[in-house]
N, C-alpha and C positions, 0 to 999 in steps of 0.2 A: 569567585572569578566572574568576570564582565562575562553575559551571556551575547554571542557574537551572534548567531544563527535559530533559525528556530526551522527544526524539519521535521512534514506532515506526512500521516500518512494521507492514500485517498479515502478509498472505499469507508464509512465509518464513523471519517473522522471529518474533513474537509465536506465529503460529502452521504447523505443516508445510504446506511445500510441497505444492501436491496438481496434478500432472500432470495428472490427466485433465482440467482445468477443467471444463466445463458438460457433459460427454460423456455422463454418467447421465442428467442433463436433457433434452438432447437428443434421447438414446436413447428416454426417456417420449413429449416431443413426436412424434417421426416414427414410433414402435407406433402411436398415438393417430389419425394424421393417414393412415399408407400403411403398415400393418402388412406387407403385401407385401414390401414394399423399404425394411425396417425400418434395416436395414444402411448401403444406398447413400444413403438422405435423413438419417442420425445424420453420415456421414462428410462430405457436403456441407457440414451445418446446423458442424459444429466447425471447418468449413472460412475458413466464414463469422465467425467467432468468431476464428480466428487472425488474419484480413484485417483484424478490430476492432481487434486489440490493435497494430497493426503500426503504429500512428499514436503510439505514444510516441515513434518517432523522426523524424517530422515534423510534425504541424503543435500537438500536444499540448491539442487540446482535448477537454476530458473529454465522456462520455457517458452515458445511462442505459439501464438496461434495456430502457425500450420503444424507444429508438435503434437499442440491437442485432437486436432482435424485429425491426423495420419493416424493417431492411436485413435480413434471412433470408426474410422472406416475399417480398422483392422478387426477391432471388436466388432463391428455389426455387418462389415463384408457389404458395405456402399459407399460409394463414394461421396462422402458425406462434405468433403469441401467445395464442391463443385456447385451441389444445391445449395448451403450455404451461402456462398459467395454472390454464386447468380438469385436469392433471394435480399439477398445485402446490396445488389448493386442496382435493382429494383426500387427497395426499399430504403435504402439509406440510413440504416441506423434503426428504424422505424422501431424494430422489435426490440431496444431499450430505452430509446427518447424520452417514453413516459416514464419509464421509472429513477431517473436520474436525475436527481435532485440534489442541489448542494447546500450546505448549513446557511438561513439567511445571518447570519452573521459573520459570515466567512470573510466578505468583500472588507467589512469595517476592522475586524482584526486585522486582516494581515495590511490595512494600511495603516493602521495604526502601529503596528512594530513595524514595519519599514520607515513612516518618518520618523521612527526613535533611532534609524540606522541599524535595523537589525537585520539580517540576511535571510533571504527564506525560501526555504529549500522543497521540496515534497518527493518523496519516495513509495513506490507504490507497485506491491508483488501483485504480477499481470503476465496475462500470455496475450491478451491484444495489443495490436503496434500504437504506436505513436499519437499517430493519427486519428484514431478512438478515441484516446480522454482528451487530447487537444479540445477536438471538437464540442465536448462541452465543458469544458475550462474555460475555452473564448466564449462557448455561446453567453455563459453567465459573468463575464468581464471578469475573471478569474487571472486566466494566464500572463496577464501584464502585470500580476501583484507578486508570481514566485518567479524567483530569479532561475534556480535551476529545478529543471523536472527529469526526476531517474526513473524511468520504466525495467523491471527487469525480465521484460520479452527482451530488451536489449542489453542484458547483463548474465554474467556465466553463473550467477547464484542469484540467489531470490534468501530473505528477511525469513529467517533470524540470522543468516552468514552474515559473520562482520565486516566482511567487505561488500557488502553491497550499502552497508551505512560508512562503511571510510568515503565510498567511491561522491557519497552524498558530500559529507563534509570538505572532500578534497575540488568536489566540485565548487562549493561553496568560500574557497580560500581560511576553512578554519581550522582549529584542531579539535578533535573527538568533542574534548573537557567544555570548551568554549560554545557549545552547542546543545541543544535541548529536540529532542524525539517525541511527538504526540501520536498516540497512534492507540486504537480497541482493542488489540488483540494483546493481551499477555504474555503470549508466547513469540509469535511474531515480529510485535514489534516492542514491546518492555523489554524482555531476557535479552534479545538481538540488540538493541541501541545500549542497553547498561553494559554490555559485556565489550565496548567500545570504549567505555568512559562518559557517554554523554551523559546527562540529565536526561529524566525519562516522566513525562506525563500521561496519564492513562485516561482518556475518555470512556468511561465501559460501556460494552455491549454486549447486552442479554446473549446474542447466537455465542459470544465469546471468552464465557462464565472465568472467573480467577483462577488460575494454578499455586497451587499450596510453594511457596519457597520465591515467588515472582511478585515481587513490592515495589511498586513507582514510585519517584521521589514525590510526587501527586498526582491526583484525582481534578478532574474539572467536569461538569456537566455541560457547561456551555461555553464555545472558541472565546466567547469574550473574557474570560476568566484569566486566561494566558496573558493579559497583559498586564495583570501587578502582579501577577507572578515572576516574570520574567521582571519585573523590575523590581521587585525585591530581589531576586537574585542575583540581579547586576549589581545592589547597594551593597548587597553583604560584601564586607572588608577583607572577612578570609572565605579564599572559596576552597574550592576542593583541594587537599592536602596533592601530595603523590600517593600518597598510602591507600588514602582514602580513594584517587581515581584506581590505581591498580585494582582494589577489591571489587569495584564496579565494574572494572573489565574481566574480573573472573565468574563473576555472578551466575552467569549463565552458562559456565565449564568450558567456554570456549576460549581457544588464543586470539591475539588480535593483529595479526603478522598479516602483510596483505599478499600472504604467498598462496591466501586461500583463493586467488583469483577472482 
């Protein structure tokens, strides 16, 4: 089957992997709030942040930023948005800027499968708004190359739920089959995109070792790879059977009914 779409993840894959997540942020908030115990209230506050993220493998509903905020003040009994914010509004970004970096071959892929006519999507599990990856998607002339960008601070699930890749695809005018997922994380974003139907490419990363029973239809180490890939798969004559999408959509023991919200 003609591959119509091709949808990224961010973090990983479009752009480096960045360990520290919000740890410079944090670091700002608790100087701000208990410069004293600048140290012990940063290790808490990223504590609080790994507890966040530990829900992709249960109940997968997404979150936003002030989610995460309200649950840190609660744990640590300050008002940890307030200093945030007002160090953010300061600083402007300042405490990620440096470490947000995106693939230099980003820019040349994805115009390269756009002039082939292929649709390109990016979906990316986040509790910051909008307005944070904008800002460096345009600053590196990113955001004029994907057509639709899904944040799911702005969606009632977050990646592996199958609907938050329908919500991609239907944004994108395709169906599941017609479309291919790149994304680091095995669990995330391979089990979650195959249990749709789509094609699923695995860029790996170290922080996000294999899971035993999770196989992508391939492997690439560099974005530029995806383009004979994706064109060998648009020449092949038979594409994916029904049989063969349905089992893709059970892969990951999920249904694919978009009653998951």
């Amino acid at each position: 089957m003609t591959v119509a779409a091709v949808i990224f993840d961010w973090g990983g894959t479009l752009s480096d992997f960045v360990d520290a997540e919000m740890v410079d942020a944090w670091r700002l908030a608790a100087r701000h709030l208990d410069p004293a115990h600048e140290d012990e209230l940063t290790a808490r506050l990223v504590d609080v942040e790994a507890e966040f993220w530990a829900t992709t493998s249960s109940h997968q509903r997404s979150a936003t930023l002030a989610d995460l905020l309200a649950s840190a003040a609660e744990q640590v009994g300050l008002d940890v948005a307030e200093a945030l914010l007002e160090e953010a509004a300061v600083r402007h970004l300042d405490a990620w800027t440096p470490h947000i970096h995106h693939d230099p071959d980003a820019v040349a892929t994805l115009t390269t499968l756009r002039a082939a006519g292929i649709g390109i999507g990016m979906l990316s599990n986040t509790h910051w708004p909008r307005t944070f990856h904008e800002h460096f998607l345009e600053r590196d002339g990113l955001a004029a190359l994907i057509d639709v960008r899904l944040y799911t601070s702005e969606m009632a699930f977050q990646k592996p739920h199958p609907s938050a890749f329908l919500a991609a695809t239907r944004a994108l005018g395709v169906d599941a089959e017609e479309a291919v997922f790149v994304g680091d994380r095995p669990w995330d974003d391979i089990a979650g995109a195959r249990s749709t139907g789509m094609r699923t490419v695995l860029r790996p990363n170290p922080h996000a070792p294999d899971i035993a029973g999770i196989e992508p239809d391939a492997r690439i180490e560099r974005l530029t790879e995806l383009v004979d890939l994706v064109r060998r798969w648009s020449a092949e004559r038979d594409g994916l059977g029904e049989d063969d999408a349905a089992g893709r959509r059970h892969d990951a023991g999920e249904e694919t009914t978009e009653d998951h919200g």
